[in-house]
C-alpha positions, 0 to 999 in steps of 0.5 A: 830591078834585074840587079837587085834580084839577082843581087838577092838570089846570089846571096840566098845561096851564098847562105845556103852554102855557107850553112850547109858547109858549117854543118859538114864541118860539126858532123865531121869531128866525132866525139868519144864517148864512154858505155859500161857494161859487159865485154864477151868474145863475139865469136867464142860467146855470143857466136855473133861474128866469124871471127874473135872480136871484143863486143860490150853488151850494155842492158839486159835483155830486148833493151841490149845493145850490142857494140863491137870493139874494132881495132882492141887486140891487147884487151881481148886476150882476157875475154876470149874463151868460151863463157869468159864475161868481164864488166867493163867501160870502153870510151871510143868513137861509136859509129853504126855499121852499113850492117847496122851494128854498134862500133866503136873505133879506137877504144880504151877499154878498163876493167872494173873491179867485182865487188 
C-alpha cells in the first residue's frame, strides 16, 4: 500500500514538473508584434525621457499608450527635432519595463505615406 501511494505521489510531481517547464518554455519565445501610430523624440517632444530616444504613441488622448523604441538609432535621426511627429508602424518585441513602460526591442520601423 506504502508503494503504491508513493507511486502515485512521485508521479503527481513528475506532472507537476513537467507542466510548469512546458509553461516556461512558451513564455520564453516572445513574439513580434507590430503598432501603427505616431513616432516623437521622447526628450525634444514628449520631454518624457533625459535622453533622445524614439517613442511611438498609439491612440489619442487617456486611451494612449506610449512604447519607447530601444535599440533604433538610424530611424531617430528623422524624428528628433523639436515638434517633428512622423506616422509610423514598429514591429519588434514589446516588453513592460520594471518602470512600467512600453518597450519594444529590436524594432523595424517604416514610415507611412501622408496622404
Amino acid at each position: 500500500m506504502k508503494n503504491i501511494l508513493l507511486l502515485i505521489a512521485s508521479l503527481g510531481l513528475t506532472s507537476f514538473t513537467f507542466a510548469e517547464g512546458t509553461a516556461k518554455a512558451e513564455k520564453s519565445k516572445p513574439q513580434k508584434e507590430t503598432i501603427t501610430g505616431v513616432a516623437q523624440c521622447a526628450k525634444c517632444t514628449m520631454k518624457q525621457s533625459k535622453k533622445c530616444q524614439t517613442a511611438v504613441v498609439v491612440g489619442e488622448g487617456d486611451d494612449a499608450k506610449v512604447y519607447f523604441l530601444k535599440g533604433d538609432k538610424k530611424f531617430h535621426d528623422q524624428i528628433c527635432n523639436p515638434g517633428t511627429k512622423l506616422n509610423v508602424t514598429a514591429t519588434g518585441i514589446i516588453k513592460e519595463s520594471k518602470k512600467g513602460k512600453l518597450r519594444i526591442t529590436k524594432p523595424k520601423v517604416t514610415v507611412i505615406a501622408a496622404k
